[in-house]
KOLNUTOR-715628 format. One record per residue (C-alpha): x, y, z; residue in three letters; residue number from 1. Coordinates in nm, 4 decimals, m for minus. Layout:
N
<<X; Y; Z>; 'Ala'; NUM> ...
//
This chain:
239
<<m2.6560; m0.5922; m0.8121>; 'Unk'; 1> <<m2.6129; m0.2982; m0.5297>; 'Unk'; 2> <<m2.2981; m0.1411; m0.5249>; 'Unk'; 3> <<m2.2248; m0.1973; m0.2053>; 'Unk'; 4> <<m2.2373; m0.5639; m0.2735>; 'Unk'; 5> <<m2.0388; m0.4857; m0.5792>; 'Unk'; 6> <<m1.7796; m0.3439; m0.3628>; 'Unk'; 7> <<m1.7855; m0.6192; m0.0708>; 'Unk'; 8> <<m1.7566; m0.8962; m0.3586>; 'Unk'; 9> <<m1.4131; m0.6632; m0.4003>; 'Unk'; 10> <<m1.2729; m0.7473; m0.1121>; 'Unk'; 11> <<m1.3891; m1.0479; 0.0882>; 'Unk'; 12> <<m1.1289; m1.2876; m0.0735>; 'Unk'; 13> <<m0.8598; m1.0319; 0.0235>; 'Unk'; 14> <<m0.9547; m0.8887; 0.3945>; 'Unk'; 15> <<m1.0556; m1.1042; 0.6381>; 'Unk'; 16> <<m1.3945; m0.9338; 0.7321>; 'Unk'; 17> <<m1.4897; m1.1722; 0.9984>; 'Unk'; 18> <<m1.1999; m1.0181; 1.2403>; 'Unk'; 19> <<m1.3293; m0.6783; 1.1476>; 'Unk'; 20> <<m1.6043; m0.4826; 1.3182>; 'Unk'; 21> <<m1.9534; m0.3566; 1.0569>; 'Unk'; 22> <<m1.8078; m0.0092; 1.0987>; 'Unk'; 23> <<m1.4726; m0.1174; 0.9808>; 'Unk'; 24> <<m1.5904; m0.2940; 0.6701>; 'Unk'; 25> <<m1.8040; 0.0189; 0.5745>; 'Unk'; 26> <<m1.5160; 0.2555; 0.5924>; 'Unk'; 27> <<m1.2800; 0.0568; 0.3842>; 'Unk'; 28> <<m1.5536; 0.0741; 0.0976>; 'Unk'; 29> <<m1.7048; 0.4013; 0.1590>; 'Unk'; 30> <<m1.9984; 0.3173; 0.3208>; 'Unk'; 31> <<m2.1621; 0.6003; 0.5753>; 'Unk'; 32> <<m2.4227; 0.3478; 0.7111>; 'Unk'; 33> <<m2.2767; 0.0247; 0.8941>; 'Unk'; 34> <<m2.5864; m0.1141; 0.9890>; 'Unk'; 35> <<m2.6562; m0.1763; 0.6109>; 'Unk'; 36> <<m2.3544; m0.4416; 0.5853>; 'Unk'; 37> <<m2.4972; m0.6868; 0.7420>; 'Unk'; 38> <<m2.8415; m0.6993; 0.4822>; 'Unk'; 39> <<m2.6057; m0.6962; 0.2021>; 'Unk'; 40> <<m2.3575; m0.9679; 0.3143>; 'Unk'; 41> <<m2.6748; m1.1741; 0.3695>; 'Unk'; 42> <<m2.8648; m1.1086; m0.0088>; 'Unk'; 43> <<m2.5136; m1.2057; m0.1121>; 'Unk'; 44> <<m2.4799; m1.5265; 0.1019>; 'Unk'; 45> <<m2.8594; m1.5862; m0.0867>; 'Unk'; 46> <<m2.7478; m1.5364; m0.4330>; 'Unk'; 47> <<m2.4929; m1.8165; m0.3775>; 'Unk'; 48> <<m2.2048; m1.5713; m0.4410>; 'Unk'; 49> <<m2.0646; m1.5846; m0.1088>; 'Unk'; 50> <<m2.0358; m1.8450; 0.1083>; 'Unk'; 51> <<m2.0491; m1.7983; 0.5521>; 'Unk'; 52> <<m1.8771; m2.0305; 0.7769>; 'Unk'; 53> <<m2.1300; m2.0337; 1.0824>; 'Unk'; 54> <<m1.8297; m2.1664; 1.3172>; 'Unk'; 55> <<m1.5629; m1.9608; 1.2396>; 'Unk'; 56> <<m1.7283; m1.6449; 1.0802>; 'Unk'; 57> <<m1.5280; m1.6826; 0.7516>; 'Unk'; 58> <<m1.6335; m1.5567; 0.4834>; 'Unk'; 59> <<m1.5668; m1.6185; 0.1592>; 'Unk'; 60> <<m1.6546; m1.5616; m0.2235>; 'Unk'; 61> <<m1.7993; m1.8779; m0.4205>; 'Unk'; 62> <<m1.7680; m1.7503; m0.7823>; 'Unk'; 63> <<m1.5084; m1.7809; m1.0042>; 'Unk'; 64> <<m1.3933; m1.4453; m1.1802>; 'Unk'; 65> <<m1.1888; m1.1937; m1.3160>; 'Unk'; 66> <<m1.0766; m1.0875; m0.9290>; 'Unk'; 67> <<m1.0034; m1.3822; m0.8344>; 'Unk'; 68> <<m0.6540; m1.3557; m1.0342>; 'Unk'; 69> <<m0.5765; m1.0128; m0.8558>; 'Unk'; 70> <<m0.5245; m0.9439; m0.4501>; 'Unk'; 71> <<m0.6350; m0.6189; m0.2654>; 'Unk'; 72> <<m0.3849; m0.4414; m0.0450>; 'Unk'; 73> <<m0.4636; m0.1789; 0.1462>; 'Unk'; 74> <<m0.2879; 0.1420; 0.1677>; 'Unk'; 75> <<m0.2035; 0.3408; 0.4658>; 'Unk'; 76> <<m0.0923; 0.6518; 0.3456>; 'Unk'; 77> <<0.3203; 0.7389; 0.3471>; 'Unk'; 78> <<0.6046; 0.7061; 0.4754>; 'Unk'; 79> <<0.9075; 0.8824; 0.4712>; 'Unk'; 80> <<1.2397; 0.7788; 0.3325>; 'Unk'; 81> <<1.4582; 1.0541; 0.4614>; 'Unk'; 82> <<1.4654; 1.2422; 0.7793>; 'Unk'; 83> <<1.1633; 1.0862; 1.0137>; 'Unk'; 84> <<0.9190; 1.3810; 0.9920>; 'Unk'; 85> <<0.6106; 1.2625; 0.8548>; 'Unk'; 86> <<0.3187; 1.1478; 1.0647>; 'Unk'; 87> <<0.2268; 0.7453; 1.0234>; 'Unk'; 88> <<m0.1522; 0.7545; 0.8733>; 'Unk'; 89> <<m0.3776; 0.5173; 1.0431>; 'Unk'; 90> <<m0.6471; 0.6084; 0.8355>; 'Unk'; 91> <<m0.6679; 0.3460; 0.5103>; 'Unk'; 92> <<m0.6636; 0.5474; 0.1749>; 'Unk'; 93> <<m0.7496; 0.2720; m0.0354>; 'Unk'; 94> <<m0.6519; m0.0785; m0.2063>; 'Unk'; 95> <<m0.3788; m0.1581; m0.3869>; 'Unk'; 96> <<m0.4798; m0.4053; m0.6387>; 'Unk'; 97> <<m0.1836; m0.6358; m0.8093>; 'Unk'; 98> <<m0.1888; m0.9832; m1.0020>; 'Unk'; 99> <<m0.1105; m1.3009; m0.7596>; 'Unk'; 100> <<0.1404; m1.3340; m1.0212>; 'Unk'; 101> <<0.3084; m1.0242; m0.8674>; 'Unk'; 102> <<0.2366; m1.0912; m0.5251>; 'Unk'; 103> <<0.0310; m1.3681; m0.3845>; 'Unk'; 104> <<m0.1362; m1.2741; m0.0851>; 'Unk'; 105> <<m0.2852; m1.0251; 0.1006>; 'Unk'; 106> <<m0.3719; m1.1594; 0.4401>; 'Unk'; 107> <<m0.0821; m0.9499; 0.6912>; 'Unk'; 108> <<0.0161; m0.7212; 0.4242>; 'Unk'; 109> <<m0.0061; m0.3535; 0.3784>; 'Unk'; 110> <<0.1063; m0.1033; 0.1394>; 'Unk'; 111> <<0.2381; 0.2464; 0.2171>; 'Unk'; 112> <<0.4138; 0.4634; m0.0368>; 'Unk'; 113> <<0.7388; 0.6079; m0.0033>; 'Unk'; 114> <<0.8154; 0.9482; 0.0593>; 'Unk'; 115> <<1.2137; 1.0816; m0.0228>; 'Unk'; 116> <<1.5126; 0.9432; m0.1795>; 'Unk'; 117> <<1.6954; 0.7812; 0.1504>; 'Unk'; 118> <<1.6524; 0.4128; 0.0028>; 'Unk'; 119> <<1.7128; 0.4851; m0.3407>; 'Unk'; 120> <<2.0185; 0.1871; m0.3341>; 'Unk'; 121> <<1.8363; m0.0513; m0.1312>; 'Unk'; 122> <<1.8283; m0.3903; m0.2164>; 'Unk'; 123> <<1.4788; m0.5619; m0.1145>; 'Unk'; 124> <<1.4270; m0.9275; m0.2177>; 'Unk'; 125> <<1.8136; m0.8667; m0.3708>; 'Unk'; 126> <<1.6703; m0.5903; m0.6501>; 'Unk'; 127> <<1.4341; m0.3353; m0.5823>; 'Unk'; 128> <<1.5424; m0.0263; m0.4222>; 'Unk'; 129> <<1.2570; 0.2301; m0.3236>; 'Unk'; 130> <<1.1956; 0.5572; m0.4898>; 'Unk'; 131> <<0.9837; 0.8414; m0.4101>; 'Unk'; 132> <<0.6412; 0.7093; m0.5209>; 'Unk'; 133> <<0.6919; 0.3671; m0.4865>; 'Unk'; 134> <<0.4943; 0.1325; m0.2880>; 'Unk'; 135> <<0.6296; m0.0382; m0.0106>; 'Unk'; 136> <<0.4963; m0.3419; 0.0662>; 'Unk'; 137> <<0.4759; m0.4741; 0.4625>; 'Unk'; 138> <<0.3918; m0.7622; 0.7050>; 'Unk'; 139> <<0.2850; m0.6175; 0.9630>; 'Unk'; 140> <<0.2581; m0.9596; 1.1368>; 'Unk'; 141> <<0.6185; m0.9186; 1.1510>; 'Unk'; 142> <<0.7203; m0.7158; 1.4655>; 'Unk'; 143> <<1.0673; m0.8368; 1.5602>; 'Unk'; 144> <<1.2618; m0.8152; 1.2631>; 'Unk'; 145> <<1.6256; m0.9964; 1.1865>; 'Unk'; 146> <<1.9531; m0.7813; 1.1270>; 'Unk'; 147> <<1.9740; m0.6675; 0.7755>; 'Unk'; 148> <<1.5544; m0.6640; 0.7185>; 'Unk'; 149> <<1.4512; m0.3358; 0.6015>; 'Unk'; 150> <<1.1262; m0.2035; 0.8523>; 'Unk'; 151> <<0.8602; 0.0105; 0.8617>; 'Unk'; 152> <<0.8969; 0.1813; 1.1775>; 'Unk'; 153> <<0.7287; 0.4462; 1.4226>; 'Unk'; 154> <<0.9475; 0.7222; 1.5486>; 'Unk'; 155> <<0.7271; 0.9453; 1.7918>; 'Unk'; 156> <<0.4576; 0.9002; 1.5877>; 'Unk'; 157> <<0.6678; 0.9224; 1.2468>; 'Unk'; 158> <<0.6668; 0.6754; 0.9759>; 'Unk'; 159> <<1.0134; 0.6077; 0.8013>; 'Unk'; 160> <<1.1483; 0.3198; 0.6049>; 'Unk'; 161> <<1.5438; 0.1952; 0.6895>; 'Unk'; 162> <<1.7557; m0.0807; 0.7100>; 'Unk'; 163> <<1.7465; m0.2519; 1.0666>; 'Unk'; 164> <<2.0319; m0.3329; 1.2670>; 'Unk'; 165> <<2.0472; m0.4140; 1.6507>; 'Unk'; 166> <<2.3980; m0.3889; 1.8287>; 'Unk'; 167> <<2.3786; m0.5983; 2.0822>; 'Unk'; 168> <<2.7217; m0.5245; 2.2547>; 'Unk'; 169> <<2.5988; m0.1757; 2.2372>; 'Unk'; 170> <<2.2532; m0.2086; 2.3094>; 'Unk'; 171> <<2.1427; 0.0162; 2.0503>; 'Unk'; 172> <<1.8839; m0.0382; 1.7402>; 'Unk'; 173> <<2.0468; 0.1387; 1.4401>; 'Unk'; 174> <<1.8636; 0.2348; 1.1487>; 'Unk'; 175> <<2.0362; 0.3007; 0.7988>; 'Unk'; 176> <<1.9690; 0.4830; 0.5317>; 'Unk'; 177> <<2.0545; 0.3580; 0.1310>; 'Unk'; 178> <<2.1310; 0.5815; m0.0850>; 'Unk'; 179> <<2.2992; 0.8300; m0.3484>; 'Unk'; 180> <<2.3181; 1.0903; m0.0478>; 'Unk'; 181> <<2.4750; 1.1432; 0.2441>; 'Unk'; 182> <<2.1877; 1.0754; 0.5265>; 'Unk'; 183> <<2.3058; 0.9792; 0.8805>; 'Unk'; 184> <<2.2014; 0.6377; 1.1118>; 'Unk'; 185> <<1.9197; 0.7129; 1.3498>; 'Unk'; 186> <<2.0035; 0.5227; 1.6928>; 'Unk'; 187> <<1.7371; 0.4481; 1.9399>; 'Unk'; 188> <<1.7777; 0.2705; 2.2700>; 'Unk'; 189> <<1.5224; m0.0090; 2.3289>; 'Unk'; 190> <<1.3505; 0.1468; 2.5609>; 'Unk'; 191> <<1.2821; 0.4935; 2.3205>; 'Unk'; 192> <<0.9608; 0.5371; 2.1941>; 'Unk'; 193> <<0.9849; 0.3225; 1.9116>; 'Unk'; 194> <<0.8216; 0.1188; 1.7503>; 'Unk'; 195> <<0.8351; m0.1958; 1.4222>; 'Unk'; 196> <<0.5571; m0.1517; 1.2291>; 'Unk'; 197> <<0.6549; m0.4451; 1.0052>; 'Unk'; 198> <<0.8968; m0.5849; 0.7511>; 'Unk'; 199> <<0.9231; m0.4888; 0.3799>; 'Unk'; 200> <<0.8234; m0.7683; 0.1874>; 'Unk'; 201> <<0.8165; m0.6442; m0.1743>; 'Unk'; 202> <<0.8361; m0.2996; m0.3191>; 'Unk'; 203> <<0.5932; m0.1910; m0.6216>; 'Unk'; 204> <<0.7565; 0.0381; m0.8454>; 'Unk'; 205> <<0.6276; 0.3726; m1.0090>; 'Unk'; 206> <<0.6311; 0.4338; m1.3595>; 'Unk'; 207> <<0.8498; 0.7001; m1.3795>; 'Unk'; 208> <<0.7329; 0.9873; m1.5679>; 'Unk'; 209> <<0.9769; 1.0179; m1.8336>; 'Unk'; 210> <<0.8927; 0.6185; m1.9147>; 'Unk'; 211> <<0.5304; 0.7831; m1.8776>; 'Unk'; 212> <<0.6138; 1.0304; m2.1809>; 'Unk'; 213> <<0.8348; 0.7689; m2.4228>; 'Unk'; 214> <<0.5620; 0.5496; m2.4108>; 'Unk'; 215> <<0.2604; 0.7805; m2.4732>; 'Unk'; 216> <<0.1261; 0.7966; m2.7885>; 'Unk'; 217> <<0.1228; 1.1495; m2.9870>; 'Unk'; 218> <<m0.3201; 1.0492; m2.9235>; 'Unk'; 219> <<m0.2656; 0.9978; m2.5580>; 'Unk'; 220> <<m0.0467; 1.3496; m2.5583>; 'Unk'; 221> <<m0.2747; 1.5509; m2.7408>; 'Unk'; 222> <<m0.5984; 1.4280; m2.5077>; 'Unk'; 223> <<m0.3696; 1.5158; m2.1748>; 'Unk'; 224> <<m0.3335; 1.8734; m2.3117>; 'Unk'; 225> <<m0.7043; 1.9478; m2.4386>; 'Unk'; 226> <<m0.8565; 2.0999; m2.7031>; 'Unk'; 227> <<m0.6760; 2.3704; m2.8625>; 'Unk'; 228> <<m0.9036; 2.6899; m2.9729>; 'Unk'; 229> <<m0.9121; 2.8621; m3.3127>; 'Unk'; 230> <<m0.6970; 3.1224; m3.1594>; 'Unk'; 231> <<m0.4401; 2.9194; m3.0145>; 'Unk'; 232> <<m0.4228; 2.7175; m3.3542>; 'Unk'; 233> <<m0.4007; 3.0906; m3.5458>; 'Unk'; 234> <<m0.1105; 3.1565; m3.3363>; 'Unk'; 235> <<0.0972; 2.8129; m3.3715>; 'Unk'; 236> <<0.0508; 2.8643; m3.7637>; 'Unk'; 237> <<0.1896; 3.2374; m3.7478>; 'Unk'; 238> <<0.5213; 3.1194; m3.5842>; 'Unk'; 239> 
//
């Protein structure tokens, strides 16, 4: 099979192609030429491994498999968790892919990883507070979000992750910070230039790396540090 059906069979149960244009779907598997989509979504429609809905444009894959227990989320570079100074990334960076046993679905969801230590006590879905280098899960079909939610949000043109609060007698949108460290609210009028991205759904944690090193074999250790040389070995044996 060509690898660029290879990569579409990836993805079609997890993004919904049909809404996106051919130069869309190329980028998000690394394709230069978007006129060559179309040729390989039909050889796949004629191998029976995908199946097109001529009314609605769906399109979906017919096979069972492997995949088919996982979903794709894509990743939109970071966000930060502290002070609001990194720039949102509109540009995707990849797929995160996680069992439906984890999460399951894809459709509105996006993942962006976290950047800081300002929501290191949060409490998403009641239990996971986000580290630096965790993913952040969020539906971005959710724009208006309810006191207490925790939001992606865009402050001129930064990307930061807090608690939302909106004080109505105050008219004022508060954001909070969670953590270990003293790190002030950020107020914004409603009329600012501001911006919900979505709501934090789920939050995929990062191995940390000491977990990383109590779990590695002495095999695994000695293959991340390379071959050692006759010299090096002279010189361990001398000490």
């Amino acid at each position: 099979m060509h690898t660029i059906q290879e990569k579409l069979l990836k993805i079609i149960n997890d993004v919904n192609l049909n809404k996106m244009s051919l130069r869309q779907i190329a980028r998000l598997i690394g394709e230069e030429h978007p006129q060559k989509i179309t040729h390989h979504l039909s050889q796949l429609e004629k191998k029976k491994l995908i199946k097109i809905d001529k009314n609605s444009g769906n399109i979906k894959k017919v096979v069972g498999g492997f995949d088919n227990a996982f979903v794709n989320i894509p990743i939109f570079g970071c966000a930060d968790c502290g002070i609001a100074n990194m720039f949102a990334d509109e540009n995707m960076e990849g797929f995160l892919k996680i069992s439906k046993k984890i999460i399951n679905k894809a459709e509105g969801l996006f993942a962006v990883m976290a950047k800081g230590s300002s929501m290191n006590k949060a409490k998403v879905n009641g239990k996971f507070n986000i580290e630096n280098g965790d993913y952040v899960i969020v539906d971005k079909e959710v724009k208006n979000p309810a006191n207490g939610e925790y939001v992606l949000s865009i402050i001129d043109e930064a990307a930061n992750i807090k608690r939302y609060f909106f004080d109505k007698e105050n008219n004022q949108i508060a954001l909070i910070s969670e953590s270990t460290e003293k790190f002030p609210p950020i107020y914004i009028h409603p009329e600012d230039k501001f911006a919900v991205s979505g709501v934090v759904r789920s939050v995929i944690k990062a191995p940390r790396e000491e977990e990383l090193w109590q779990n590695a074999s002495a095999q695994d250790i000695l293959k991340e540090l390379g071959p050692i040389s006759k010299k090096e070995v002279e010189y361990y044996e001398n000490l």
